[in-house]
C-alpha positions as CSV (number, residue, x, y, z in Angstrom):
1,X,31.9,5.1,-42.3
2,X,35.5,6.5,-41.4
3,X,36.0,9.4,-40.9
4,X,39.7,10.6,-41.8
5,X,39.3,13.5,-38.5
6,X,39.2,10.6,-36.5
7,X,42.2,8.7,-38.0
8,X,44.2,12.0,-38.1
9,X,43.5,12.6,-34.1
10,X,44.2,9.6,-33.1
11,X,47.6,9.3,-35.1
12,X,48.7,12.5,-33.3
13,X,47.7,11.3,-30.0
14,X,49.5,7.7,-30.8
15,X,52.7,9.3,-31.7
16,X,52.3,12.3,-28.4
17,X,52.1,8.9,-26.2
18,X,55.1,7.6,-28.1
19,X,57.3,11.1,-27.7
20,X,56.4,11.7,-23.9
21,X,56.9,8.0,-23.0
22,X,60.8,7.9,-24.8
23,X,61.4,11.2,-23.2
24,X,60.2,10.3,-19.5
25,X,61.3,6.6,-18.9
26,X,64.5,6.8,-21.3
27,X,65.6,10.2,-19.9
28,X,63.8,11.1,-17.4
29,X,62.0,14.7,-16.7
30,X,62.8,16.6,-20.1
31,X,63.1,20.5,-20.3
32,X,60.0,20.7,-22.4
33,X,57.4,17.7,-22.5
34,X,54.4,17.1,-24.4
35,X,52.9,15.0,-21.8
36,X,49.3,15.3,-20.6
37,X,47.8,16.2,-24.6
38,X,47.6,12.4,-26.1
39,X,45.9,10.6,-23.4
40,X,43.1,12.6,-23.8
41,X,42.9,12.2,-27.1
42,X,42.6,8.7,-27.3
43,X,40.1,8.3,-24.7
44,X,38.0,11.1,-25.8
45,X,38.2,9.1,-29.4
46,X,37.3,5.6,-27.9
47,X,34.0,7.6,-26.6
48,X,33.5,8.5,-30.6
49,X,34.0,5.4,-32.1
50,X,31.9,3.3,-30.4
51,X,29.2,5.9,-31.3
52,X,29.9,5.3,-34.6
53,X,30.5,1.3,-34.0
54,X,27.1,0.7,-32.2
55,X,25.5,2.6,-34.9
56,X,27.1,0.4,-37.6
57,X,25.4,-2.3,-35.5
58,X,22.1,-1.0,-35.5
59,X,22.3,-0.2,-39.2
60,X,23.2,-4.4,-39.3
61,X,20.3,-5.1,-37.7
62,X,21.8,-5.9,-34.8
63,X,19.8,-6.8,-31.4
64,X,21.0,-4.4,-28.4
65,X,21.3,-7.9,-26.6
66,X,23.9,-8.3,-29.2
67,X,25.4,-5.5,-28.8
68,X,25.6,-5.1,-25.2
69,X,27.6,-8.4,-25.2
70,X,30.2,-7.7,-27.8
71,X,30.8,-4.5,-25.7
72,X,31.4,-5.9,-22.5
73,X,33.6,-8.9,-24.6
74,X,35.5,-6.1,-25.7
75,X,35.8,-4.6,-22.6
76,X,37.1,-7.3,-20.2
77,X,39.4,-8.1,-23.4
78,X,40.9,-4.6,-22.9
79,X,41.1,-5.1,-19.1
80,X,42.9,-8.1,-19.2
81,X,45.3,-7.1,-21.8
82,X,45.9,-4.3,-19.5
83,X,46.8,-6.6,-16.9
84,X,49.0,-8.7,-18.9
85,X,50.7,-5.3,-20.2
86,X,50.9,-4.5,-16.9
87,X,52.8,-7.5,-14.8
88,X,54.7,-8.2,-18.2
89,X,56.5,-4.4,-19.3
90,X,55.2,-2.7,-15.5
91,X,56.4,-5.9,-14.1
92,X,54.4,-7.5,-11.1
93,X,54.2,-4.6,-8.8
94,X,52.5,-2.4,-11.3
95,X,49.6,-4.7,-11.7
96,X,47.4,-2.5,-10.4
97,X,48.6,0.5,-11.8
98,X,46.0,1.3,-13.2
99,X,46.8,2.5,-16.6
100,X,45.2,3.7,-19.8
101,X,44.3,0.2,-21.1
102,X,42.5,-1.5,-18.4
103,X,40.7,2.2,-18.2
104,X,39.5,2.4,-21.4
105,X,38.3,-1.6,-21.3
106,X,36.3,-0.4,-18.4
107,X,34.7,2.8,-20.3
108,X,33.6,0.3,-22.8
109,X,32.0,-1.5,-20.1
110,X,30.3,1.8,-18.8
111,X,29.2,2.9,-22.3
112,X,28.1,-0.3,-23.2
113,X,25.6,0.1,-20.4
114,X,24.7,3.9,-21.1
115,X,24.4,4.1,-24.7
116,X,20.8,4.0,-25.0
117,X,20.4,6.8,-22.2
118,X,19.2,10.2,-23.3
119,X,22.5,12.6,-24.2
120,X,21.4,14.8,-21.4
121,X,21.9,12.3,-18.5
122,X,25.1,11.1,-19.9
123,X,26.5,14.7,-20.0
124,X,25.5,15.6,-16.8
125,X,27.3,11.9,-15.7
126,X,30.4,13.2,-17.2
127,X,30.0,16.5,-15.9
128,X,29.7,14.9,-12.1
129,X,33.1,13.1,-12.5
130,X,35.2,16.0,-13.4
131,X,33.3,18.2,-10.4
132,X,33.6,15.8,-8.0
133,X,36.8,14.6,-8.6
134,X,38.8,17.2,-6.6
135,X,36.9,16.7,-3.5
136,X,37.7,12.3,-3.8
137,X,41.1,13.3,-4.3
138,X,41.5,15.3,-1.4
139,X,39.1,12.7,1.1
140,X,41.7,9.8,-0.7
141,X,44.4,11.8,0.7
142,X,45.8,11.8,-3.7
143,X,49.5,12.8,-3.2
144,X,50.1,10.0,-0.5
145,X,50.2,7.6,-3.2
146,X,52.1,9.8,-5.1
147,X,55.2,10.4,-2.9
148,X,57.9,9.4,-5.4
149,X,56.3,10.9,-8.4
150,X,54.3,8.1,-9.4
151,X,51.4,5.7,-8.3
152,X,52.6,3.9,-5.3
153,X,50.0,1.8,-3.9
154,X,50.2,-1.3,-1.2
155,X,48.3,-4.5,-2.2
156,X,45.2,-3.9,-0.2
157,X,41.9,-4.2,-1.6
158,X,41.3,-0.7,-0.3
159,X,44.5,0.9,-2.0
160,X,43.7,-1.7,-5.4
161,X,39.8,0.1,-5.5
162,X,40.7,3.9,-4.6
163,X,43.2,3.2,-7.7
164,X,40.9,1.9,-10.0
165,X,38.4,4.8,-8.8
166,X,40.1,8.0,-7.2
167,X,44.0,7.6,-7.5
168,X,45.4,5.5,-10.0
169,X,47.4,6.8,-13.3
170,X,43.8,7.0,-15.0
171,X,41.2,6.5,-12.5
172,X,37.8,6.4,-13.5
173,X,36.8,10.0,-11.5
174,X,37.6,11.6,-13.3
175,X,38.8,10.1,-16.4
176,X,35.5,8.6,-17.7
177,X,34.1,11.5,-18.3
178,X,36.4,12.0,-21.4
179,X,34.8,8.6,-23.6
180,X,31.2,9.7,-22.6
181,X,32.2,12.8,-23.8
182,X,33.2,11.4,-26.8
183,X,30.3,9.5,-27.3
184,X,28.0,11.7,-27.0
185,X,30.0,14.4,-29.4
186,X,29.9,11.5,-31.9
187,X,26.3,11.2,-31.8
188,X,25.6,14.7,-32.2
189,X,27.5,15.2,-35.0
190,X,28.9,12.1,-37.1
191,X,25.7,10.7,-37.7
192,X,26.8,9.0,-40.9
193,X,25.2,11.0,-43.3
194,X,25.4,14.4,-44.8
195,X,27.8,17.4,-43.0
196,X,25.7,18.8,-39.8
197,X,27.5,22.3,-40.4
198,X,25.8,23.8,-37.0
199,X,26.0,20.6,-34.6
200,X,30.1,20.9,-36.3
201,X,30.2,25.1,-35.1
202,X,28.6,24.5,-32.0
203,X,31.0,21.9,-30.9
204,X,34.1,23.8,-32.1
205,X,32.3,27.0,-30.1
206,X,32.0,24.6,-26.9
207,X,35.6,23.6,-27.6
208,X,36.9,27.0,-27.2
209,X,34.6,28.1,-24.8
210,X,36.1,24.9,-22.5
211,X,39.8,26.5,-23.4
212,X,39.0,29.8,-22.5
213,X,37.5,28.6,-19.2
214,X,40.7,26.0,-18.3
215,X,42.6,29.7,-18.7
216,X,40.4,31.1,-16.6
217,X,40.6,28.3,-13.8
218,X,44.4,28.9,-14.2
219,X,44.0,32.4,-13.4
220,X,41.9,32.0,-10.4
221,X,43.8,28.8,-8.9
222,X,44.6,30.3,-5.4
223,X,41.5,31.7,-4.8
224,X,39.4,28.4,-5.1
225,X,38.3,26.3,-2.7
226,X,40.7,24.7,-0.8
227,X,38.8,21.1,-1.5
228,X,38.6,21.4,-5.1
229,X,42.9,21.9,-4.9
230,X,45.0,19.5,-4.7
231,X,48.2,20.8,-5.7
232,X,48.5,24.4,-5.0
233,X,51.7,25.6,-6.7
234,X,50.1,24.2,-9.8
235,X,47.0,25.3,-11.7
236,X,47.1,22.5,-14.9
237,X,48.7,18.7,-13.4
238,X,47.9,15.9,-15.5
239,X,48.1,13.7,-12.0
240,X,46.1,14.3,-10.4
241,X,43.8,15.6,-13.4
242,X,43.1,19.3,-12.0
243,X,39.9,21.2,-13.5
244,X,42.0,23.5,-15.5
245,X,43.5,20.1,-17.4
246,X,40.3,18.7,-17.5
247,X,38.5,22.2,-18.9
248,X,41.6,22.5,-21.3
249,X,42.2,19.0,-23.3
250,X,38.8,18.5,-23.3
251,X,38.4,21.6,-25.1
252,X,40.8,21.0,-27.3
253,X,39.2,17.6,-27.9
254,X,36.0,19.0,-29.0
255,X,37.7,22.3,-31.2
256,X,40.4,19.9,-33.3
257,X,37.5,16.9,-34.1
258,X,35.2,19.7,-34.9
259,X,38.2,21.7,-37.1
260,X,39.3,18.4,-39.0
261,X,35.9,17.4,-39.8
262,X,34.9,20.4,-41.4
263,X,38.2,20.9,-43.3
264,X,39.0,17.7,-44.2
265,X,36.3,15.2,-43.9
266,X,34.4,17.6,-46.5
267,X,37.3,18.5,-48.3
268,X,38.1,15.7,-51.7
269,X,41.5,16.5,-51.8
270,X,41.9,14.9,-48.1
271,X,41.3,11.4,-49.7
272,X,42.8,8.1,-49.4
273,X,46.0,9.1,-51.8
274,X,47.0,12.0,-49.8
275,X,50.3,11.3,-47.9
276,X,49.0,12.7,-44.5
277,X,46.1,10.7,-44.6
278,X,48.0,7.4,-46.1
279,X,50.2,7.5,-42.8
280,X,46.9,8.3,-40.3
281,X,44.7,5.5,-41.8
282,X,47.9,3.0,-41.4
283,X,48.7,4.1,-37.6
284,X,45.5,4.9,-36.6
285,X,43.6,1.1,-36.7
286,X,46.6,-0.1,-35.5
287,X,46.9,2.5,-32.6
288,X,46.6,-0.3,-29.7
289,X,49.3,-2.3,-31.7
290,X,51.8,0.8,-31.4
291,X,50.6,1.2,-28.2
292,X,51.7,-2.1,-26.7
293,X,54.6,-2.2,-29.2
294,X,56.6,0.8,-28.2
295,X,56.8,-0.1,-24.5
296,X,58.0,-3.5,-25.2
297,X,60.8,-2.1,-27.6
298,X,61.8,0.8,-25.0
299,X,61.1,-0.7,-21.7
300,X,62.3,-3.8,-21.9
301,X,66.0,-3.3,-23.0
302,X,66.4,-1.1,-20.2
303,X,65.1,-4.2,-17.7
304,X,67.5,-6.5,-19.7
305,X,70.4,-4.3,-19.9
306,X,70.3,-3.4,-16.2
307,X,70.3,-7.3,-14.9
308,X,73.1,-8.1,-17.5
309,X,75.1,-5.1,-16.0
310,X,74.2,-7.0,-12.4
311,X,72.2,-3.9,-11.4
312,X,68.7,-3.7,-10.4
313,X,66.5,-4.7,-12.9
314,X,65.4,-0.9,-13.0
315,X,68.5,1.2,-12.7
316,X,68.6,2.7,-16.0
317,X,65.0,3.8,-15.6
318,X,65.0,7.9,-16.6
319,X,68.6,8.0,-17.0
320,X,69.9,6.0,-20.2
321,X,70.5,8.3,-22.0
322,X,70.1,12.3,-22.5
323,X,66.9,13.7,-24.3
324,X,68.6,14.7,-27.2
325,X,69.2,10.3,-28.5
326,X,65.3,9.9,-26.6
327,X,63.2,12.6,-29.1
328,X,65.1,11.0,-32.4
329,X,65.1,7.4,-31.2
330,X,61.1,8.2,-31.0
331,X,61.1,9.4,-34.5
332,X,62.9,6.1,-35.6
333,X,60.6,4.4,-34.0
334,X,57.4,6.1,-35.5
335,X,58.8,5.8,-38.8
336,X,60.1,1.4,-38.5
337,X,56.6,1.2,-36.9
338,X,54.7,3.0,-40.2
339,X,56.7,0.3,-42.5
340,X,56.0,-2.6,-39.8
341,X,52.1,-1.8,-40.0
342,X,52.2,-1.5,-43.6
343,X,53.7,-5.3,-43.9
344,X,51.2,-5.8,-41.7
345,X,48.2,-4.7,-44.1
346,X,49.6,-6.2,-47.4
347,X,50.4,-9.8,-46.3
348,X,47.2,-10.3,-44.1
349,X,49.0,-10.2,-41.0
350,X,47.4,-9.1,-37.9
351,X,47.7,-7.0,-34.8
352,X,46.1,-6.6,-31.3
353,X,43.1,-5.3,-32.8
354,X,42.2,-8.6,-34.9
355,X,42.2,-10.8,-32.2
356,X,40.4,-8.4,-30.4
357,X,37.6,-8.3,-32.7
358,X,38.0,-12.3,-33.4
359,X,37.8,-13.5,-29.5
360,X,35.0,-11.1,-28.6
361,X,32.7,-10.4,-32.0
């Protein structure tokens, strides 16, 4: 079943990534910035649809044996598309970087291995990362690799592990938490069947009990502990992922999913003909296409245009041009993509996601 919440969510967190990535590496630090709100998103939404997924699979009669190696297919799949993504727009250094794809491959790995345990244990799992996360940062000594304002590691397998695990762009403490999260949210509620009104309220009641606490954690920052602080002239940081953040866009995860499925999953006029959800079912299965697809079409003219001026190769990086041409060459490019995907669909093209599900189902 699909759910047009999810296609809705996932579209906005697409086109956040989009906006905060043409602002950032086009022109640098912007006055106002979006960032931090769409990664979230998407990782909390890779937790919910493989709920929904594996439960397609059981429903298919589908052996967990089965199952179990389709997910971990799928997993390494992401992982070493991240990797490629990586050395190819991040170029070689950034192989390691440690970014969103090769940690959402790996959360497929993790749920593909969790999915049968009760709800309880994987909560309190999820729970554990985000808790303990402050304390690895501050034993991994966190802003050391981030001197220059972004992941600088050397190529040790120590630096290469406390990436993947503590200090990368999305490490696993504590981003994992967000797809088991996810998972177990989808569960709960979108069971396939009819509306679960009260499993919908309670999560949109978590959700806003999470936001209320993030504002609370914002509040009390310079009175915590100093190990559980790792910036303290900032209460909400994206990196390193500080409770507040965490409290916050998880909340906000849980309140919009459990907002949009009660307004518009049970509401007919949200159906396949209405313009909003036209656009959010075209971007939405495509999401890891667009994903891929903007870098390439930002990043790499800036590589190209700074060895044809004989400069280095990242000169231009931040500072081609002011945020005023970045914020409408983003809408441009939201809006060619939307036609490009639609092509896409109608002549039996395919993206990422196709091969994906060829190579590894």
């Amino acid at each position: 079943m699909r759910y047009s919440s999810i296609d809705i969510m996932r579209t906005i967190a697409i086109a956040l990534m989009v906006l905060v990535h043409f602002m950032e590496n086009l022109s640098g630090e912007a006055v106002w910035n979006p960032a931090g709100f769409g990664a979230p998103f998407f990782a909390f939404l890779a937790g919910v649809s493989y709920s929904i997924w594996s439960r397609s699979q059981e429903n298919k009669k589908r052996s967990d044996e089965n199952i179990l190696k389709v997910s971990i297919r799928r997993g390494l799949f992401l992982i070493g598309v991240g990797f490629l993504f990586n050395v190819l727009v991040w170029l070689p250094e950034g192989t390691f970087n440690w970014d969103v794809l090769t940690y959402i491959g790996s959360a497929l790995l993790v749920l593909s291995l969790m999915r049968n345990l009760p709800p309880a244990v994987i909560l309190l799992v999820a729970a554990a990362l985000c808790l303990s996360s402050p304390f690895l940062q501050k034993l991994a000594g966190y802003p050391e690799y981030w001197a220059e304002g972004y992941f600088d590691y050397d190529l040790t397998l120590s630096d290469v592990l406390i990436g993947y695990l503590v200090t990368g762009y999305f490490p696993l403490f504590p981003w994992l938490a967000l797809p088991l999260i996810g998972f177990t949210v989808g569960k709960y509620m979108l069971n396939g069947q009819e509306f679960q009104r009260e499993r919908t309220l309670r999560i949109g009641i978590i959700g806003a009990i999470f936001i209320a606490l993030s504002f609370l954690l914002q509040a009390i920052h310079t009175y915590l502990p100093e190990q559980m602080v790792v910036n303290p002239l900032k209460a909400w940081t994206m990196f390193p992922a500080s409770l507040a953040y965490l409290a916050g866009t998880i909340g906000m995860t849980l309140f919009s999913l459990s907002l949009l499925h009660t307004f518009v999953d049970q509401n007919p006029k949200w159906n396949r003909d209405n313009p909003v959800i036209r656009v959010a079912s075209t971007f939405s299965p495509h999401s890891l296409t667009v994903y891929l697809l903007h870098h390439i079409v930002h990043v790499w003219p800036l590589w190209i245009y700074g060895i044809l001026q004989g400069k280095e190769i990242d000169f231009y990086w931040g500072q081609a041009f002011e945020v005023t041409y970045s914020i409408p060459l983003a809408a441009i490019f939201m809006i060619l993509c939307y036609f490009f995907l639609r092509w896409l669909d109608r002549t039996g093209r395919h993206g990422v996601e196709y091969w994906m599900r060829w190579i590894c189902d």
